[in-house]
PLY file of the C-alpha trace (Angstrom):
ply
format ascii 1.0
element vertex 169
property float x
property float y
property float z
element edge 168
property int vertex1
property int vertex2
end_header
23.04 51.80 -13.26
22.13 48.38 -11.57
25.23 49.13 -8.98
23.76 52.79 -8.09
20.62 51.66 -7.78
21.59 48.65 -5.26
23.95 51.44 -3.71
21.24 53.93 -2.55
19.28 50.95 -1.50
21.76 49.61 0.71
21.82 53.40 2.33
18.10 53.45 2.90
18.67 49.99 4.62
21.22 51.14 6.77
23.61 49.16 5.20
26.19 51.63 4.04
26.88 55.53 4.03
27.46 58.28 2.13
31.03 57.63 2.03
30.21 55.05 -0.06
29.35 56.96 -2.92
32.08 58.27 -5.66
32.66 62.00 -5.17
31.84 62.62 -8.84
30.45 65.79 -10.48
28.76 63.46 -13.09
27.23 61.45 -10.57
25.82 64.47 -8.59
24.56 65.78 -11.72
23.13 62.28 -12.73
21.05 62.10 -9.35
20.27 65.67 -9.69
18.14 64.88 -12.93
17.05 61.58 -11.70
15.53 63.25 -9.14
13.92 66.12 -10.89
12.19 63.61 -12.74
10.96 61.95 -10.22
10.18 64.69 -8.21
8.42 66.24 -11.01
6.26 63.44 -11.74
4.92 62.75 -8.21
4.10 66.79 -8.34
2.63 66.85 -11.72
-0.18 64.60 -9.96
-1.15 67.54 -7.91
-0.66 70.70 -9.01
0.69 72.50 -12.32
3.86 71.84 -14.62
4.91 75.33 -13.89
4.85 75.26 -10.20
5.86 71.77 -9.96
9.18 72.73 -11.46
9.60 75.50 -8.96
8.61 73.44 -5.81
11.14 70.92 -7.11
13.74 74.07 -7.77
13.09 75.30 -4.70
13.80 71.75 -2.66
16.99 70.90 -4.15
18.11 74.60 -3.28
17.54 73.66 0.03
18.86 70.28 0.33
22.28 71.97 -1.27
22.46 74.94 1.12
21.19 73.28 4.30
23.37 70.31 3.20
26.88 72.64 3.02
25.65 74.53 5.71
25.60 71.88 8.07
28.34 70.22 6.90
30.42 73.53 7.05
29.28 74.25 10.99
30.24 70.25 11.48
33.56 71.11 9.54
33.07 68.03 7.44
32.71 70.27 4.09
35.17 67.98 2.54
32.30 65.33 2.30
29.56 67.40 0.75
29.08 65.70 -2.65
29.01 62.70 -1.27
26.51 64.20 1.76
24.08 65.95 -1.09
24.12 62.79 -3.80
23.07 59.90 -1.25
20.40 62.79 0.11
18.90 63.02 -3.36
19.23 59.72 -4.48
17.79 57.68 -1.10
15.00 60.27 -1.58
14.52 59.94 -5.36
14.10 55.85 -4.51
11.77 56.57 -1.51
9.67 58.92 -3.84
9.54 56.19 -6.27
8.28 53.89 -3.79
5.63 56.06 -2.99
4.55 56.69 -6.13
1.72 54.57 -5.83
0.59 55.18 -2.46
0.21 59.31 -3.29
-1.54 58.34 -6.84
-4.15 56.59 -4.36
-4.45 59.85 -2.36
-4.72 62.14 -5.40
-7.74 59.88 -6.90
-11.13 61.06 -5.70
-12.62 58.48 -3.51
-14.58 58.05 -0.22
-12.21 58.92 2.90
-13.58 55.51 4.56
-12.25 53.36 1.97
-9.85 50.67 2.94
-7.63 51.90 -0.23
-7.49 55.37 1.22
-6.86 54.20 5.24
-3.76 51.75 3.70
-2.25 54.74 1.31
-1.90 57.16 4.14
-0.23 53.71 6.12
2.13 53.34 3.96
2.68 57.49 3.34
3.56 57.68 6.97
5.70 54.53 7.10
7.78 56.29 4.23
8.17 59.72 5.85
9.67 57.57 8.93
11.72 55.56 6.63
12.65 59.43 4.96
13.20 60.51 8.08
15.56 57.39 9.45
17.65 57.15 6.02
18.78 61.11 6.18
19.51 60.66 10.17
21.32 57.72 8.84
22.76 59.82 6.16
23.84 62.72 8.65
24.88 60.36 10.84
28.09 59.38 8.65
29.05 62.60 7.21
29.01 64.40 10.28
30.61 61.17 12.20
28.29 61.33 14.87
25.72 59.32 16.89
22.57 58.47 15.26
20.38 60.27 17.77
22.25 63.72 16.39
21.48 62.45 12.98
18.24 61.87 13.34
18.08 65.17 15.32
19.43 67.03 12.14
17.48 64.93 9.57
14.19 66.18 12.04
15.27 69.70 11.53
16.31 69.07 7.56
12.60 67.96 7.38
11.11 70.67 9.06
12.28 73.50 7.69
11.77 71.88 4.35
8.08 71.50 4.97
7.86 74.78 6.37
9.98 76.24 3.41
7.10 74.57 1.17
4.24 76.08 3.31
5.33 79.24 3.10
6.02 79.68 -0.68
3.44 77.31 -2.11
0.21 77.32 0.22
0 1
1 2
2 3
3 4
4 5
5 6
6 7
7 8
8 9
9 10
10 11
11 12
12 13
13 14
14 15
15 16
16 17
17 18
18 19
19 20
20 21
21 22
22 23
23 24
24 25
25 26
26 27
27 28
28 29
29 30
30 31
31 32
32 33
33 34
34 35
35 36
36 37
37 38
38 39
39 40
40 41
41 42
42 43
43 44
44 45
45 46
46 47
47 48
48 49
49 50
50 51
51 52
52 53
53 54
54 55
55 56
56 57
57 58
58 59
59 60
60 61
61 62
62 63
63 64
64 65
65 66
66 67
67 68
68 69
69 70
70 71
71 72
72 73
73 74
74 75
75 76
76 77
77 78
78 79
79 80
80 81
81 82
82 83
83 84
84 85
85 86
86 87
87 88
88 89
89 90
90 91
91 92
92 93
93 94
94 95
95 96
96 97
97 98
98 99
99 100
100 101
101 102
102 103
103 104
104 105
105 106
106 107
107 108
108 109
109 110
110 111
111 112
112 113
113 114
114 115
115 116
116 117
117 118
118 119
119 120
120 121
121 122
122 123
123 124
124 125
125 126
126 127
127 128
128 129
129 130
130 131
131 132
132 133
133 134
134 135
135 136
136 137
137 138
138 139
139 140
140 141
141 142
142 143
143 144
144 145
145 146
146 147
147 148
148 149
149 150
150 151
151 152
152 153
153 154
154 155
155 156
156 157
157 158
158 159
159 160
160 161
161 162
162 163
163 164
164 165
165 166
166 167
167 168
């Protein structure tokens, strides 16, 4: 578990790629739950058990389809598990590491505060670092520049967020 761990952290570095990972159906499924969990728990701060597990169906939906469908119109479908499990995972561990930062958000306390100010900081330094890791991420399993895969890691983002918006505003 130690190896996987230091695995996806070398990704969000930068320092290696999806290719990388083993293209195993027990690993996606691994990372799958890992990140249900995770997801589930940085929801459950916010809003209800039941809709929590729908936002969180309702993302990795997405990630899958937008991840084969970009893949597919790249014709690099041959490196979709590998694509889809460093996706989840480097964003499991970057939810993780905001765990603490949205707990300070979701506890009532006066916008002014220095506690508040540094949590939204560090919230915006990890949606860059989100943001960098998928380009990164595209990057490799489309084999292009990293301006293209930060250009399809904007758009992954977007349409996420939007995708959220729409269904659970």
């Amino acid at each position: 578990m130690f190896k996987l761990l230091k695995l996806f952290f070398e990704i969000a570095l930068l320092k290696k790629s999806p290719e990388d990972i083993p293209s195993s159906l027990f690993l996606q499924y691994l990372i799958v739950a890992i990140y249900l969990f995770i997801s589930f728990l940085m929801l459950f701060m916010s809003v209800p058990w039941t809709q929590a597990l729908l936002e969180i169906a309702v993302e990795v939906t997405f990630i899958a389809i937008f991840c084969r469908v970009t893949l597919s119109w790249g014709k690099k479908l041959a490196r979709y598990r590998q694509t889809f499990i460093a996706l989840l995972g480097v964003d499991a561990l970057i939810s993780f590491c905001a765990f603490p930062a949205l707990a300070t958000l979701n506890t009532p306390m006066p916008e002014n505060s220095s506690f508040f100010l540094f949590a939204i900081l560090i919230a915006i330094i990890l949606i860059l670092w989100h943001w960098v890791t998928a380009g990164h991420i595209f990057r490799h399993a489309l084999a292009e520049p990293l301006v293209f895969g930060l250009g399809v890691a904007l758009l992954y983002l977007i349409l996420s967020y939007q995708l959220n918006m729409i269904l659970f505003t």
